[in-house]
C-alpha positions as MATLAB code, in Angstrom:
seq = 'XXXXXXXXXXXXXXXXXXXXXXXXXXXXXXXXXXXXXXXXXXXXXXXXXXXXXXXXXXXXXXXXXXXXXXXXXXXXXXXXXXXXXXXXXXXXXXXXXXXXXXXXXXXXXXXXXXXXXXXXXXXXXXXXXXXXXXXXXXXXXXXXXXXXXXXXXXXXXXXXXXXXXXXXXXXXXXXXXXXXXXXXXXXXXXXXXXXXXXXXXXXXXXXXXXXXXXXXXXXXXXXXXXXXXXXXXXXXXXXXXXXXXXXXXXXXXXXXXXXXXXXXXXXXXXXXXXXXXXXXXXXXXXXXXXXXXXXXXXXXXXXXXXX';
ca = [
      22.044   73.986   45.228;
      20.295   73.861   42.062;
      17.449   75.348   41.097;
      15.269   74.155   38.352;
      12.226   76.203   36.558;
       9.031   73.657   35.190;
       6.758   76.209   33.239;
       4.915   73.349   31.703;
       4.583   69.896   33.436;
       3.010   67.257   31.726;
       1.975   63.523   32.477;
       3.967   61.289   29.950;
       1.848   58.028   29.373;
       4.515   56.073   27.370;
       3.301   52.915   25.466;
       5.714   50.572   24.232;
       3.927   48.445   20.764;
       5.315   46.000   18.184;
       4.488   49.037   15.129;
       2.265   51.889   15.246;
       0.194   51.431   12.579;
      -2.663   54.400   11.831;
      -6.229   53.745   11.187;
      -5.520   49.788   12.907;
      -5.720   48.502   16.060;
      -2.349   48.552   17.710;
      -1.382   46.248   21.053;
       0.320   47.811   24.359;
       3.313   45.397   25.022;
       3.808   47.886   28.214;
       3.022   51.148   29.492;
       4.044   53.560   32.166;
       2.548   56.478   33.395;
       5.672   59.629   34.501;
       4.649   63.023   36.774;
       7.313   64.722   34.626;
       8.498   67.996   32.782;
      12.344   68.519   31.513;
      13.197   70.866   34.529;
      11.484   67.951   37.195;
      13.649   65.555   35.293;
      16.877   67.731   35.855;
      15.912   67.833   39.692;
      15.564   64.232   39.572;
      18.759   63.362   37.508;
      20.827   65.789   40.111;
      19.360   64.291   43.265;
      20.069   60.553   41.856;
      24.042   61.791   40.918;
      24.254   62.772   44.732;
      23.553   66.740   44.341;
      21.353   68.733   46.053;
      18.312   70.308   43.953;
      15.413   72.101   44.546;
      12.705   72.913   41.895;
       9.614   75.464   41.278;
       7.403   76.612   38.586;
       3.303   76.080   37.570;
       1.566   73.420   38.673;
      -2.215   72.406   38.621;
      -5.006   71.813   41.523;
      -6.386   69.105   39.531;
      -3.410   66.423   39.519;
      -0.656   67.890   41.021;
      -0.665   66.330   44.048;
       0.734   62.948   42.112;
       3.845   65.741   41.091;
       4.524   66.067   44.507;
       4.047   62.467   45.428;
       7.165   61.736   42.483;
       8.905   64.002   43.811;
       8.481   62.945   47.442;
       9.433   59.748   46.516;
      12.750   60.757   44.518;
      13.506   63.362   47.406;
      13.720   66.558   45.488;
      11.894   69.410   47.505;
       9.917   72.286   45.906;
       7.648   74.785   46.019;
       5.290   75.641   43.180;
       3.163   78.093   41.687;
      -0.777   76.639   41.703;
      -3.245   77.570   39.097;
      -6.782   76.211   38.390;
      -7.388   73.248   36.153;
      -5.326   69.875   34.938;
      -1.521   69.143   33.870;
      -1.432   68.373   30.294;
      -0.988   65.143   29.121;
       1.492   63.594   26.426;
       1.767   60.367   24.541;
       4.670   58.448   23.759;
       4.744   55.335   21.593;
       7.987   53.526   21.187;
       8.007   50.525   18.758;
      10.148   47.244   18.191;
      12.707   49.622   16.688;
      13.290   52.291   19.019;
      11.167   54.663   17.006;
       9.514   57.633   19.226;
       6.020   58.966   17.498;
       4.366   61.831   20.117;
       1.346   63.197   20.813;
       1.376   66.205   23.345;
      -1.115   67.692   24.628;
      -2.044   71.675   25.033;
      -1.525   73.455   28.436;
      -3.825   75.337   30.611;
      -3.766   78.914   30.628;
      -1.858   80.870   33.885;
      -2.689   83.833   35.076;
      -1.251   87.394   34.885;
      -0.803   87.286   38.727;
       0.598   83.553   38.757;
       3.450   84.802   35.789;
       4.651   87.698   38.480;
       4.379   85.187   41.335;
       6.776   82.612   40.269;
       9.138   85.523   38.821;
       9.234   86.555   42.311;
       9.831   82.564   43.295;
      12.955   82.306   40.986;
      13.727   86.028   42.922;
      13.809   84.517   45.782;
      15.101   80.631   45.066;
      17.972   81.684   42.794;
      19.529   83.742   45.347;
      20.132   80.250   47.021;
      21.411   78.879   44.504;
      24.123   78.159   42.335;
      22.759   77.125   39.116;
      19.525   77.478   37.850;
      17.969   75.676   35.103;
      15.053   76.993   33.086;
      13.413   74.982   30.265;
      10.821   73.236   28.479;
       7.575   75.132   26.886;
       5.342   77.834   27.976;
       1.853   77.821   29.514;
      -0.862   78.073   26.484;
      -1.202   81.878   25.824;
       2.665   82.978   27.557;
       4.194   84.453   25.125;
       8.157   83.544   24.230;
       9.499   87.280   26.292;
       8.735   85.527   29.077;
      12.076   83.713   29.296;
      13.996   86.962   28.911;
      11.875   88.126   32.255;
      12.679   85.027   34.093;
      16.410   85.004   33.499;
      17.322   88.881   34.620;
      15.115   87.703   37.386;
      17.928   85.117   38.406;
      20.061   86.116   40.680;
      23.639   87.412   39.305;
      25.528   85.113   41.590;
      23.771   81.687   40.240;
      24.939   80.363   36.551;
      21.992   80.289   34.184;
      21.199   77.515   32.014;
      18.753   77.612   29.294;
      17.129   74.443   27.479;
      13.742   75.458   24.992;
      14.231   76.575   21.258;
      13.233   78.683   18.999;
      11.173   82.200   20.198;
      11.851   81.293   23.667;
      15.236   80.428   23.485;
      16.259   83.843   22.001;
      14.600   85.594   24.682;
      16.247   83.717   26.933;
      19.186   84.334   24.954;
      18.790   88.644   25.753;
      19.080   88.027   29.191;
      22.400   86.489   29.143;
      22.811   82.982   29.952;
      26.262   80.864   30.988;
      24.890   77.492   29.172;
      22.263   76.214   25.974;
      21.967   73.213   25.549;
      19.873   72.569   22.389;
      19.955   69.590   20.539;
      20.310   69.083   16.490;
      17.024   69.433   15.510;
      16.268   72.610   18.033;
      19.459   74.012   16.882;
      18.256   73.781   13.051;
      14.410   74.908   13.835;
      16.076   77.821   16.080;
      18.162   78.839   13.350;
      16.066   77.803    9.829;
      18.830   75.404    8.380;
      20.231   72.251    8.626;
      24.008   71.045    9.635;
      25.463   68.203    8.366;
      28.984   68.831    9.360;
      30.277   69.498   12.987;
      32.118   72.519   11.574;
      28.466   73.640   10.269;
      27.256   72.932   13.749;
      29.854   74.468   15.223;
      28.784   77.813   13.107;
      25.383   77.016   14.316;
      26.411   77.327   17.864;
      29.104   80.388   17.669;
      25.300   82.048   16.613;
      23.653   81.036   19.860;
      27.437   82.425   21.302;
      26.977   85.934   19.646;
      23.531   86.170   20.939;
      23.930   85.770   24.167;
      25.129   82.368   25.373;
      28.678   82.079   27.062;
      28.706   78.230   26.315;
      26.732   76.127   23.817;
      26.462   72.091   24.651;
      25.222   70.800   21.652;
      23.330   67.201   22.270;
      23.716   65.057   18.775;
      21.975   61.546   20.260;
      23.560   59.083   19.603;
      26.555   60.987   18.231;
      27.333   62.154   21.421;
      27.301   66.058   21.959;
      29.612   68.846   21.420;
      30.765   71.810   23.409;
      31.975   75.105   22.669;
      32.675   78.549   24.469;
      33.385   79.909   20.540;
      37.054   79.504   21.356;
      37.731   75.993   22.653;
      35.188   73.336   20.945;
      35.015   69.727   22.493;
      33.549   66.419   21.029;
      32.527   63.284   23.303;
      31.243   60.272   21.420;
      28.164   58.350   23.179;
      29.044   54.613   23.698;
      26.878   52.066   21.885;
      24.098   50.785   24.100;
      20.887   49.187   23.863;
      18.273   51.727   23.165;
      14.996   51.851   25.233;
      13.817   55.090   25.195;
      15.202   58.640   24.317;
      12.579   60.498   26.032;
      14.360   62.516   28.833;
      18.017   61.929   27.625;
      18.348   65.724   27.282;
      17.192   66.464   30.903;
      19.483   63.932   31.998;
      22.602   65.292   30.318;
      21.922   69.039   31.961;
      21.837   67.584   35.222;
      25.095   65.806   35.013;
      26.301   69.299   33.042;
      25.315   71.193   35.558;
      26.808   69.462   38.881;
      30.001   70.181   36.805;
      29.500   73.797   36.604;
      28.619   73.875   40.123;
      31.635   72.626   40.739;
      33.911   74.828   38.355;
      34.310   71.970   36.130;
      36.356   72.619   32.906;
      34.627   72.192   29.373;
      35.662   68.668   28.126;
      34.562   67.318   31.939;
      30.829   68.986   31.670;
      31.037   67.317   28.406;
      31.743   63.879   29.500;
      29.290   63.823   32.328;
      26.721   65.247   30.107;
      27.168   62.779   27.445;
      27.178   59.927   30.492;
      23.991   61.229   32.162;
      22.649   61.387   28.628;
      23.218   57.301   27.360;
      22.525   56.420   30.856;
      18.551   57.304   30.332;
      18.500   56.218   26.934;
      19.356   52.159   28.700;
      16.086   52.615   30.551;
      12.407   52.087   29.570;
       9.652   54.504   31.459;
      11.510   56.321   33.705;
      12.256   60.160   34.098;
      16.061   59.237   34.490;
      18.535   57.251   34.712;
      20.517   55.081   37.694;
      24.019   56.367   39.441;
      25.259   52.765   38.639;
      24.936   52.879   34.625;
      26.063   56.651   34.998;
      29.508   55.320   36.082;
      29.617   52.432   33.678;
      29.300   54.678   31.053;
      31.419   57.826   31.749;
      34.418   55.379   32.670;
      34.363   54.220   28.708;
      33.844   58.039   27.441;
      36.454   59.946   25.749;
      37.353   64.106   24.931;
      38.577   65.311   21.979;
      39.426   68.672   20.740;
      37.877   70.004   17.447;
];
């Protein structure tokens, strides 16, 4: 099984418009409303590849029955954590050009009680469980240690995976985890510099090795993504597809990534799945993933290479 950890749901309203244009009026040529957050997504994303997932985490009296409800209707169980108040909502407009502009919204606050409540959850779940995934934000007013407390709360005999940047991700970091996946930008924030070469991201990534991390799956978009356990480093290039959206590609490349590991897969093959999983959302408009069907399309044309 795999366990997945939402600290921060949201509802993503995504709009799709000719241009955004500021201080105008702009016209919705479609919108969608998604019960979402990256470690939902994951759940999803393993559940539609065939696996078996379960997920936990915060979750809000106000609107959370319509989590459950997606969830329901994907068939990924869970269990959550409840607190008083409303799941955040973010904005997503996507123009004529693929071009993402957000607007996200702030969280509601959790309580002391509810942070030592869903540490005891992941206790408890990750004992059953082979992998567990932990990513996204924090609750408004959690501070970034609370990833390192979450991960030695995992059990020792499930694989950790890690997906947030910055504060967060080095806590995470201090705990010891078997996979980050950052992507370019996250890597650069995390560390305070850009890379413009993969050797320079490859540096980037030895650092996320040296502080904890046993393997680093960098995601570069469209590019593809790299892997590296700072010995072995691995390049897959994404194929050239039609782009509809990129929102969820991430989540959708650790829950390929991650079926993989759960299966003892080798680096270059939780590379290629990844990078499949990944292009597969990126075909589809207003969804939290992607279809099985494009999946195998698209990992059939992928190709490993050593760097």
């Amino acid at each position: 099984m795999i366990l997945t950890v939402c600290l921060s749901p949201c509802t993503d309203v995504t709009i799709e418009v000719d241009a955004l244009s500021t201080g105008k009026v702009n016209l919705v040529k479609s919108k969608s409303l998604s019960f979402t957050g990256k470690a939902l997504n994951v759940a999803i994303g393993v559940t539609r590849l065939g696996g078996e997932a379960y997920t936990t985490g915060f979750m809000y009296n106000e609107n959370g029955i319509m989590f459950e409800e997606a969830l329901d209707k994907e068939g990924v169980p869970f269990t959550f954590v409840w607190n008083k108040g409303r799941v955040r909502e973010n904005y997503k407009f996507i123009d004529r050009h693929s071009m993402l502009t957000e607007v996200n919204d702030i969280g509601e606050e959790v309580a002391p009680e509810k942070l030592s409540e869903l540490i005891s959850m992941v206790q408890f779940l990750s004992a059953r469980s082979n992998i567990t995934v932990i990513s996204g934000g924090l609750p408004r007013g959690v501070g970034a240690q609370y990833y390192e407390q979450l991960f030695k709360a995992v059990d020792k005999k499930s694989l950790r995976i890690i997906d947030t940047e910055g504060e967060r991700l080095f806590a995470g970091l201090r705990a010891g985890v078997d996979l980050a996946k950052p992507n370019l930008e996250e890597l650069q924030d995390s560390l305070g510099r850009e890379f413009k070469t993969k050797d320079e991201m490859l540096k980037g990534c030895y650092e996320l090795i040296d502080r904890g991390a046993k393997t680093v799956l960098l995601s570069l978009g469209d590019e593809g993504a790299i892997i590296t356990n700072g010995s072995r480093n691995y390049y897959c290039k994404s194929m050239n597809v039609a782009v509809n959206s990129t929102v969820g590609a991430g989540d959708s490349l650790i829950s390929a990534a991650a079926m993989v590991m759960e299966k003892n897969g080798d680096l270059p093959e939780i590379l290629r799945a990844g990078v499949a999983a990944g292009t597969a959302k990126v075909t589809t408009f207003g969804s939290v993933s992607f279809t099985k069907e494009k999946y195998d399309e698209i990992y059939s044309h992928l190709v490993v290479s050593e760097v």
